[in-house]
C-alpha positions as CSV (number, residue, x, y, z in Angstrom):
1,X,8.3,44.4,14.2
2,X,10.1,41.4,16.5
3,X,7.8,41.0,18.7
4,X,5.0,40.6,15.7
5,X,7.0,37.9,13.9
6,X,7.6,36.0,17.3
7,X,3.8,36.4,18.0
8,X,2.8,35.1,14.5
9,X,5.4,31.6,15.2
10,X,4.3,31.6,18.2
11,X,0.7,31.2,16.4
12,X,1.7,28.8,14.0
13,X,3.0,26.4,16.7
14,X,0.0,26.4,18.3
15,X,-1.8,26.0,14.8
16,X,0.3,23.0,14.1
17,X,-0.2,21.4,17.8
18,X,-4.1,21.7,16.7
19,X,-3.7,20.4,13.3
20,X,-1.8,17.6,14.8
21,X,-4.8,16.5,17.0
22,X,-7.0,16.7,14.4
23,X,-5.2,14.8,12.0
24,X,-4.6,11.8,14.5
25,X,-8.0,11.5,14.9
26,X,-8.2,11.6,11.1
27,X,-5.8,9.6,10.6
28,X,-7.9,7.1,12.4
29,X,-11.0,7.3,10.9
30,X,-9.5,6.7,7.7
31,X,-6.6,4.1,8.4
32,X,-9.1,1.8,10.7
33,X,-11.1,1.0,7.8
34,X,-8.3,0.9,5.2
35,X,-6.5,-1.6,7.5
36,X,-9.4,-3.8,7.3
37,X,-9.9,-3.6,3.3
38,X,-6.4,-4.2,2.9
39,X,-5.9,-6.6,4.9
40,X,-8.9,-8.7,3.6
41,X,-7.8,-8.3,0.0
42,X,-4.4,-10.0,1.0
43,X,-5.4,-11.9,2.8
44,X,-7.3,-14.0,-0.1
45,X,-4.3,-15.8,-1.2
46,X,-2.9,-16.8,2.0
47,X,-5.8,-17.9,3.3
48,X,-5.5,-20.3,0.0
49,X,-1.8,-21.1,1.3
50,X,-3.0,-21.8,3.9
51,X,-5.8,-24.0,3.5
52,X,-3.8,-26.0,0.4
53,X,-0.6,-26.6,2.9
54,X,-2.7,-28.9,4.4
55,X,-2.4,-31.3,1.6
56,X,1.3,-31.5,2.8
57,X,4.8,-30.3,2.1
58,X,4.9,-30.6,-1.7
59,X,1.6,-28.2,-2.2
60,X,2.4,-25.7,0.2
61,X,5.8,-24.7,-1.1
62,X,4.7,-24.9,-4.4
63,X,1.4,-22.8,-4.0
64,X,3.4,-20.2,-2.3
65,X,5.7,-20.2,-4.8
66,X,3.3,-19.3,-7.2
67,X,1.4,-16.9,-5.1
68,X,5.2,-15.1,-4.5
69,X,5.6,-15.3,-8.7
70,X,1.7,-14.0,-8.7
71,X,3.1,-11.2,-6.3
72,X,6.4,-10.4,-8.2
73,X,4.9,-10.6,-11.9
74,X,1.5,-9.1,-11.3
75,X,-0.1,-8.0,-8.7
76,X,2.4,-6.3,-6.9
77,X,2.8,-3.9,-10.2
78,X,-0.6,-3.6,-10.9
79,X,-1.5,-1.9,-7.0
80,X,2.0,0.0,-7.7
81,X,0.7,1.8,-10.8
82,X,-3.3,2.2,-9.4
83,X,-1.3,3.9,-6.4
84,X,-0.3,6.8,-8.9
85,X,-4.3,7.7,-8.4
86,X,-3.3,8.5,-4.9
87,X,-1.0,11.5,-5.7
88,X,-3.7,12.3,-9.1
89,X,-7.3,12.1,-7.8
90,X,-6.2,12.6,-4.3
91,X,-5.1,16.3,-5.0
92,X,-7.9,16.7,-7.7
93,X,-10.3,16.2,-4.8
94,X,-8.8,18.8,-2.6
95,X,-9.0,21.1,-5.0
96,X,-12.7,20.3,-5.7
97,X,-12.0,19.0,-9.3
98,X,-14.4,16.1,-9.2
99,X,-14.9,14.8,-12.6
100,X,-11.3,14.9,-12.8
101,X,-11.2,11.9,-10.7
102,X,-14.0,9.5,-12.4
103,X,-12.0,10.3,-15.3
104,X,-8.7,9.5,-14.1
105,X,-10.5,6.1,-12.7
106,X,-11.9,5.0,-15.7
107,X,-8.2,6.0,-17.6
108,X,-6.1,3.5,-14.8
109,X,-9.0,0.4,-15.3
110,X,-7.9,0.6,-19.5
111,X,-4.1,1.0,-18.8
112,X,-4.2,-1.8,-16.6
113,X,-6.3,-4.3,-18.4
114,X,-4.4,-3.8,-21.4
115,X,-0.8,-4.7,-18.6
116,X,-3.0,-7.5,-18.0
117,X,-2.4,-9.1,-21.6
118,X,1.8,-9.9,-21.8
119,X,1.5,-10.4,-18.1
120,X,-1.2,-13.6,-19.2
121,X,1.0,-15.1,-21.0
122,X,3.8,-14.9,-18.6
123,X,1.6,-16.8,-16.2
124,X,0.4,-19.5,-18.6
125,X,4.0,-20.3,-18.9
126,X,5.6,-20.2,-15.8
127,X,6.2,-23.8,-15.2
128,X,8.6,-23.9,-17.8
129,X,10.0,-20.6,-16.9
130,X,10.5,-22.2,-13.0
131,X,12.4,-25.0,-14.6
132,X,14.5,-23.1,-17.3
133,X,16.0,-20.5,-14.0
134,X,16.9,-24.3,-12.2
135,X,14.0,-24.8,-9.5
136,X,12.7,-28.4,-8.6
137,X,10.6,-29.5,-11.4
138,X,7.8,-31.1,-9.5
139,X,7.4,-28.0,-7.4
140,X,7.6,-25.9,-11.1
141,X,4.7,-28.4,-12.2
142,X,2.1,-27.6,-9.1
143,X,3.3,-24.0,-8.9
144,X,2.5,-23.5,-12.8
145,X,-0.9,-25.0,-12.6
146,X,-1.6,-23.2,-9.6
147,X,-0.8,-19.6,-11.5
148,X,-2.7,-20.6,-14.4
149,X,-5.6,-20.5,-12.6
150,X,-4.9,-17.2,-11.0
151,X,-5.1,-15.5,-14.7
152,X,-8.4,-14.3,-14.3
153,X,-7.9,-13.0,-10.8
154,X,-5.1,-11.0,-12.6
155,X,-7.8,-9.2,-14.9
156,X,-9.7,-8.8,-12.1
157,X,-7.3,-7.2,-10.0
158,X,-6.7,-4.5,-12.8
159,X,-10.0,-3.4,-12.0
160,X,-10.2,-3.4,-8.4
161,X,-7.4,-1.4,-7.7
162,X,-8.4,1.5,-9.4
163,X,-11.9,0.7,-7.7
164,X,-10.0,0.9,-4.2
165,X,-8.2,4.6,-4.8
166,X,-11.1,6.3,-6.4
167,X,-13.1,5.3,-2.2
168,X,-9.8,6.2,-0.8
169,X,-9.1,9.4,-2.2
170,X,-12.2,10.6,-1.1
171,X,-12.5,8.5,2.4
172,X,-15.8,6.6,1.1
173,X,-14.7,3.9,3.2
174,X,-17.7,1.9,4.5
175,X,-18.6,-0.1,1.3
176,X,-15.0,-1.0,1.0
177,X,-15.1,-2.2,4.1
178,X,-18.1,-4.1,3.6
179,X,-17.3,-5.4,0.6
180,X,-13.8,-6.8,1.5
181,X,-14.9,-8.5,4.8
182,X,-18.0,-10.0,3.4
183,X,-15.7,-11.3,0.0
184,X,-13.1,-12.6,2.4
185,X,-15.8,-14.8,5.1
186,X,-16.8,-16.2,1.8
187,X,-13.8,-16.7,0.5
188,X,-12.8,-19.0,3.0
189,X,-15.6,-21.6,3.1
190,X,-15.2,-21.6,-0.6
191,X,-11.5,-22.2,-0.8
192,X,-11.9,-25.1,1.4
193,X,-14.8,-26.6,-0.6
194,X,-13.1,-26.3,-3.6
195,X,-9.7,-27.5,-2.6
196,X,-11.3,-30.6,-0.7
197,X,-14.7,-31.6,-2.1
198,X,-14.5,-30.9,-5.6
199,X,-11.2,-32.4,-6.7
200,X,-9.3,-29.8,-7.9
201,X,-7.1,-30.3,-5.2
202,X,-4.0,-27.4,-5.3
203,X,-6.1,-25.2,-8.3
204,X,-8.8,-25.1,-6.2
205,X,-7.1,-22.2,-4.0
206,X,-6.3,-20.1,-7.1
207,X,-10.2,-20.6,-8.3
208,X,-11.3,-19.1,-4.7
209,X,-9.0,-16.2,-5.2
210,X,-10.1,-15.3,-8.7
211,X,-13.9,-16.0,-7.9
212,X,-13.3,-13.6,-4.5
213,X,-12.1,-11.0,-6.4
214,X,-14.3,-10.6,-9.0
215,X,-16.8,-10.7,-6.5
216,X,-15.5,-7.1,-4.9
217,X,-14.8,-6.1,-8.1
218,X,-18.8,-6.0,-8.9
219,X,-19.9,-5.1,-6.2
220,X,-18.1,-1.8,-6.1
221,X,-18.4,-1.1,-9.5
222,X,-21.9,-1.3,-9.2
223,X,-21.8,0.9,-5.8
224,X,-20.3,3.6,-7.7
225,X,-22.5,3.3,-11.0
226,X,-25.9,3.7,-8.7
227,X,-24.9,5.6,-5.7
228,X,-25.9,9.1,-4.9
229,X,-23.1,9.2,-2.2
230,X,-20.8,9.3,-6.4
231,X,-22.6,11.8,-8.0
232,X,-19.9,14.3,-7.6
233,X,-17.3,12.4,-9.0
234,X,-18.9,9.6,-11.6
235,X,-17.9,10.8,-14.7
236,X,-19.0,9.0,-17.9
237,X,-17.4,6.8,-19.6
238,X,-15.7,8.4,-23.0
239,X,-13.1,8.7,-25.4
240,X,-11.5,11.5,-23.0
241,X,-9.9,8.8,-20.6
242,X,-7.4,8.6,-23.3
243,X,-6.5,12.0,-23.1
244,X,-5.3,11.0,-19.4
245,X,-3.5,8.2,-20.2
246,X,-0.1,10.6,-20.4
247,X,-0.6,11.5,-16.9
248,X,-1.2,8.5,-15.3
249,X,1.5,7.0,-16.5
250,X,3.8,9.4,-15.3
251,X,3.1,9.0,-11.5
252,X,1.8,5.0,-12.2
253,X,5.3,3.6,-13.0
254,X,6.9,5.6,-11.0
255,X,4.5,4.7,-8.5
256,X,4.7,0.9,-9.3
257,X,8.2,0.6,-9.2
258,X,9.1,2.0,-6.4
259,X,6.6,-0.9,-4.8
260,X,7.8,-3.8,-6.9
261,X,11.8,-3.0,-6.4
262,X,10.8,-4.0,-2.5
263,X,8.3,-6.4,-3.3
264,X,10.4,-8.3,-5.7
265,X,13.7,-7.9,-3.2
266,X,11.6,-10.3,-0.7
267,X,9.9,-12.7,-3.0
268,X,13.5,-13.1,-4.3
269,X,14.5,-14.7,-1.4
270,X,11.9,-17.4,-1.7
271,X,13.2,-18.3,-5.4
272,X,16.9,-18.3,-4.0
273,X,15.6,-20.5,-1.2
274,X,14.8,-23.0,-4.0
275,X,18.5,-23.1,-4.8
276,X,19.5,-24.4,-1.2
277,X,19.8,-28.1,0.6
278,X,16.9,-29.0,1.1
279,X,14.5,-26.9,-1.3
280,X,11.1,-28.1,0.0
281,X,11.7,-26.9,3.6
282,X,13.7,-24.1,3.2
283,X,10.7,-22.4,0.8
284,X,7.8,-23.5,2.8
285,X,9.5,-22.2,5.7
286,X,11.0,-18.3,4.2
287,X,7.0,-18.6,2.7
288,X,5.7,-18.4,5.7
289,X,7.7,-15.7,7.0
290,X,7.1,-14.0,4.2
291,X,3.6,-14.6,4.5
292,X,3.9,-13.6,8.2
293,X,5.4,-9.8,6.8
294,X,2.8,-9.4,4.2
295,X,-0.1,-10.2,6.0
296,X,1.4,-7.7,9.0
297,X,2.1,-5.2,6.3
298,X,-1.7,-4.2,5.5
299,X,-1.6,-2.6,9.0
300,X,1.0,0.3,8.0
301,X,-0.4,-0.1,4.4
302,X,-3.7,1.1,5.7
303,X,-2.0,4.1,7.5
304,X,0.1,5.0,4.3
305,X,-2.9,5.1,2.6
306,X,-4.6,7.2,5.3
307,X,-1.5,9.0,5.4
308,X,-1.4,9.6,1.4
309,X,-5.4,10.2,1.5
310,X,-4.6,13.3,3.7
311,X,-1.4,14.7,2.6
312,X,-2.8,14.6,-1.2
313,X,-5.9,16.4,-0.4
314,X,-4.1,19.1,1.9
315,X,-1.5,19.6,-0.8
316,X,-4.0,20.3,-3.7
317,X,-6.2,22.7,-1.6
318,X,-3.0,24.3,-0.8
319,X,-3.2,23.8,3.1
320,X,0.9,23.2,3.6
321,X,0.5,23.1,7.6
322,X,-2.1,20.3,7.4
323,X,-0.5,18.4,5.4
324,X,3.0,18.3,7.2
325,X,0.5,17.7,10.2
326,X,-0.8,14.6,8.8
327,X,2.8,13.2,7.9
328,X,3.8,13.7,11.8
329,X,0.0,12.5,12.6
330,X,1.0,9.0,10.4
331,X,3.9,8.4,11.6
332,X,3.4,8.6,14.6
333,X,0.9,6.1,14.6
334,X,3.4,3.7,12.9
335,X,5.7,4.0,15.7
336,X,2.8,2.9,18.0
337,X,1.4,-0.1,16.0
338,X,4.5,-1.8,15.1
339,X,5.5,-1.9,18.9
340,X,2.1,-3.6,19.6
341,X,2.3,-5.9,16.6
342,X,6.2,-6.9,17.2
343,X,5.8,-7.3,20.8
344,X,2.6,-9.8,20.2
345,X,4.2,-11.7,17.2
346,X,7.4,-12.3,19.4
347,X,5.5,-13.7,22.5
348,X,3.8,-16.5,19.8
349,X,6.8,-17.5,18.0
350,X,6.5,-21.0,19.3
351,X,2.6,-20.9,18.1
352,X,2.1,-19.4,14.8
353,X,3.7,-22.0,12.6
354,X,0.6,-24.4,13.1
355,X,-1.4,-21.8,11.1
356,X,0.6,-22.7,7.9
357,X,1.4,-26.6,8.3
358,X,1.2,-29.3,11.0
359,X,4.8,-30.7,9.7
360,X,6.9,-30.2,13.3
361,X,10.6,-29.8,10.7
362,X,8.6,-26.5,9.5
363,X,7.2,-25.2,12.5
364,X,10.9,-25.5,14.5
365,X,12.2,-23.7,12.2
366,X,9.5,-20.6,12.2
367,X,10.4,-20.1,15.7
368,X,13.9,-19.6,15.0
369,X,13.4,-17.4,12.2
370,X,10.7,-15.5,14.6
371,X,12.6,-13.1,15.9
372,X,14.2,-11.7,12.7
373,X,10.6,-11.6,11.4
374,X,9.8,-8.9,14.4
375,X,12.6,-7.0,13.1
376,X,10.9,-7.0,9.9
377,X,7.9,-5.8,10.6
378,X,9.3,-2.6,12.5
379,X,10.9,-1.5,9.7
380,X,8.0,-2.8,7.1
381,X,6.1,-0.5,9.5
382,X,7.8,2.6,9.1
383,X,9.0,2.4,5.9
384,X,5.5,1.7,4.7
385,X,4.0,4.9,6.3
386,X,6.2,6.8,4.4
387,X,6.0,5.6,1.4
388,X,2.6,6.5,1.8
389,X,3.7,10.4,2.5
390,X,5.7,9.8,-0.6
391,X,2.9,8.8,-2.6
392,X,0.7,12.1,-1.3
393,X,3.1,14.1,-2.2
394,X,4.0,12.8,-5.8
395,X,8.0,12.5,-5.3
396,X,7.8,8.2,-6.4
397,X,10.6,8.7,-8.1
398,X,12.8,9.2,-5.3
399,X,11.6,5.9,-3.2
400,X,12.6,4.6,-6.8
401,X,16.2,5.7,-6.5
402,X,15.7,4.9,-2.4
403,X,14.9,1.5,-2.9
404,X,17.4,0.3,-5.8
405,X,20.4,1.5,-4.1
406,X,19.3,-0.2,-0.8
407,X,17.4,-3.4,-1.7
408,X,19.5,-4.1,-5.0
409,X,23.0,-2.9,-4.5
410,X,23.0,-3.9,-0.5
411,X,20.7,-5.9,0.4
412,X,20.5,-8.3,-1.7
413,X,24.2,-9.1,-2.2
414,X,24.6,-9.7,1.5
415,X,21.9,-12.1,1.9
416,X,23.2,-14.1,-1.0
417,X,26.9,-13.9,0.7
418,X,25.4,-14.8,4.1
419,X,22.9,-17.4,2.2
420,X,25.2,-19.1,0.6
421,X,29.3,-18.2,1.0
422,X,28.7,-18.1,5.4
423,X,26.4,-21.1,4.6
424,X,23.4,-19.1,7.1
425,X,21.0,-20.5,4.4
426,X,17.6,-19.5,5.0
427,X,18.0,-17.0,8.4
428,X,21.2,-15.8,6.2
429,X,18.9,-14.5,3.2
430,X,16.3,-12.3,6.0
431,X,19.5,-11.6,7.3
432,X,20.9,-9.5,4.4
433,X,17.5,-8.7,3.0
434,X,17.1,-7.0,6.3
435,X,20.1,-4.8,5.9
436,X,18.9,-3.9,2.8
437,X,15.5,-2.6,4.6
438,X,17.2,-0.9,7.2
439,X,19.3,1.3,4.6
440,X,15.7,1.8,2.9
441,X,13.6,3.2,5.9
442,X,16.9,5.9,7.0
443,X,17.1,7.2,3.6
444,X,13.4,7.7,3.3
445,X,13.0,9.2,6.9
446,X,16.1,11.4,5.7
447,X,14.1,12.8,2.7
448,X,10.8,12.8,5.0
449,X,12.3,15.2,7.0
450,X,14.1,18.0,4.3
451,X,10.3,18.3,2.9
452,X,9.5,21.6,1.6
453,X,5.4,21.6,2.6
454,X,4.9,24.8,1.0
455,X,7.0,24.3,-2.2
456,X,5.3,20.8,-2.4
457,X,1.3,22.6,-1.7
458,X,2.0,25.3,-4.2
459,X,3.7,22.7,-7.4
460,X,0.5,20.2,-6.5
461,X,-1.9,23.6,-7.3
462,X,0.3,24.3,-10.5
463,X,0.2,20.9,-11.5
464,X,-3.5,21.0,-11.2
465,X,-4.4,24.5,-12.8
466,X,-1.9,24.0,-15.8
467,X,-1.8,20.4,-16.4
468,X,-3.1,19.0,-19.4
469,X,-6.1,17.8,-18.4
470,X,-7.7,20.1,-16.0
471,X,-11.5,19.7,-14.8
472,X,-13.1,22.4,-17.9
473,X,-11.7,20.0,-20.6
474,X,-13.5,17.0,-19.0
475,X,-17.1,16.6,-20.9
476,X,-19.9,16.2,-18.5
């Protein structure tokens, strides 16, 4: 009786060595092309920073001012709450309930459209909101104008990220791909022509963005309405979406705060920047750094998502093994990219500046605040992969708890003390907000590690089976 319970751990070590393997490679196949997709779709607004700092000083801090508000107030919460499809539809599809996931699609593109509406009106007015909290008026003026005309990107980001999880969860990657590379090479001889050669000057950049979007948006709504490779999962459109709406909210916010309590921890910094000597430099230059970190970030995004992809659809067809194997597969990966990416990003400290502005004051102090920027982006790495896991697994709640207790009761208060009481002003916010990340990516690792697989594979099934909404009440 020993010897056949060694044997049969023996067996399951050598079935989770396997597994391993295999869910490296993928791992891969997914994360290479949700890298890319991700990337491209951030990339939209800072290649709009980028292209309107070149107007000088003035219309760079104040267009990534209002990109970081645009981040903060919108779109960070709006990819928080589509990310509760991950942990829905991604466990519907492992256990084969298809129409359960067209449904759940069509159910997140309502709820957020209709988020869309008080977070409209925020926008329209935040030049008089920047001014009320005590930032520099003329920066408040260009970085309200400049979110106006992001509103309709803001709609049409409610519909793209639902877009984006309904590929993901079921690894259609290649028209992603395609359409986010082909919307961003566009994107950038457009930005330019309508930043420079129309007049619009500043606004021109938040035109580009919403026109860019909108632009993936139809494409791959179109892509899922005609394609065969859809069938399985294009439900039609009806009244039922409503009777879904309970659900998705209940991983969505979750979901979506758990991503904005980090998000908005870091574009904090850039409003508290405002507050110090010299206002104009000290945001253009925490801008670009955080523009650096965000840009950066899509890299372990992608993998989270790969990682949430896998873990999701193991869970719900009940394979516990496989999906622990994926969560060892992803972060391992991490570990491996953010030494490549850190490395590289510390040997052009001195460079990467000029990307963002030709004034020397801004790029001097960059270089400086390189190295704390590598930092970042280890951390971001890690952290980001298993959130991901998180996400896959449907335990949001927790990161929630995770990333209060170390962004707002830590990390924040030190970068303000070192900010402003040690006088470290700019390098003292990253500083603290740092610590504050550090805390994050233990505790998350800590709860990574007590996972229960097979508890977590066999409450996914229940969920699915007994839940509300379950694939026979879904009209076809």
């Amino acid at each position: 009786m020993e010897e056949s319970l060694l044997r049969k751990k023996e067996e399951e070590r050598v079935i989770t060595w396997v597994g391993f393997l295999e869910e490296v490679r993928r791992i891969c196949e997914i994360a290479g092309p949700m890298v890319a997709v991700v990337s491209s779709q951030f990339l939209l607004p800072v290649v709009s920073t980028m292209i309107v700092g070149h107007l000088g000083q003035l219309y760079l801090s104040s267009s990534a001012l209002a990109i970081s508000l645009a981040g903060v107030t919108g779109f960070s919460f709006l990819m928080g709450m589509a990310c509760g499809l991950e942990t829905i539809c991604g466990q519907a599809y492992g256990a084969q309930q298809y129409q359960r996931i067209g449904m759940q699609t069509y159910t997140a593109i309502v709820a957020l459209i209709l988020v869309c509406i008080p977070l409209s009106v925020l926008w329209i007015n935040m030049e008089n909101i920047l001014v009320f909290i005590g930032q520099d008026p003329l920066i408040s003026h260009e970085a309200g104008k400049f979110t106006m005309w992001l509103v309709p990107a803001l709609f049409g980001y409610a519909v793209l990220q639902p877009l984006v999880r309904y590929f993901q969860i079921q690894s259609l990657l290649l028209p992603m791909f395609a359409s986010s590379c082909v919307t961003l090479i566009i994107h950038i001889p457009l930005c330019w022509a309508l930043v420079f050669k129309t007049g619009l000057s500043n606004v021109g950049g938040a035109l580009a963005v919403s026109i860019s979007i909108w632009s993936n948006v139809i494409f791959l709504g179109l892509y899922m309405r005609y394609s065969s490779a859809c069938v399985k999962t294009r439900a039609p459109i009806s009244l039922e979406l409503f009777k879904g709406m309970w659900e998705f909210f209940r991983f969505a916010i979750p979901s979506a705060v758990m991503i904005c309590l980090e998000w908005w921890s870091y574009e904090l910094l850039v409003l508290l920047s405002g507050l110090l000597p010299n206002p104009q430099l000290e945001t253009s230059v925490l801008s670009v750094c955080l523009n650096t970190i965000s840009t950066l970030y899509t890299i372990p995004f992608g993998i989270g998502a790969a990682a949430s992809t896998r873990v999701s659809n193991e869970l719900g067809a009940g394979n516990s093994h496989a999906a622990r194997a994926a969560m060892l597969a992803a972060i391992s990966l991490a570990i491996i990219e953010t030494s490549i990416v850190s490395a590289t990003l510390f040997a052009c400290r001195s460079v990467y500046g000029y990307v963002f502005s030709n004034d020397k004051e801004v790029i001097n102090y960059v270089t400086v605040m390189a190295p704390l920027v590598c930092i970042s982006v280890i951390l971001d790495s890690i952290q980001g992969v298993l959130s991901g896991i998180a996400r896959g697994c449907g335990w949001q709640h927790l990161g929630v708890y995770v990333n209060i207790g170390a962004f707002y009761l830590f990390g924040i208060p030190m970068a303000a003390i070192l900010g402003f009481l040690v006088r470290l002003r700019g390098k003292g916010l990253w500083i603290g907000i740092q610590s504050g990340a550090v805390v994050q990516t233990t505790l998350l690792s800590i709860i990574t590690g007590c996972i229960n697989w097979e508890k977590q594979a066999t409450k996914a099934r229940k969920r699915l089976f007994d839940g509300q909404l379950s694939a026979d009440n879904i009209v076809v």
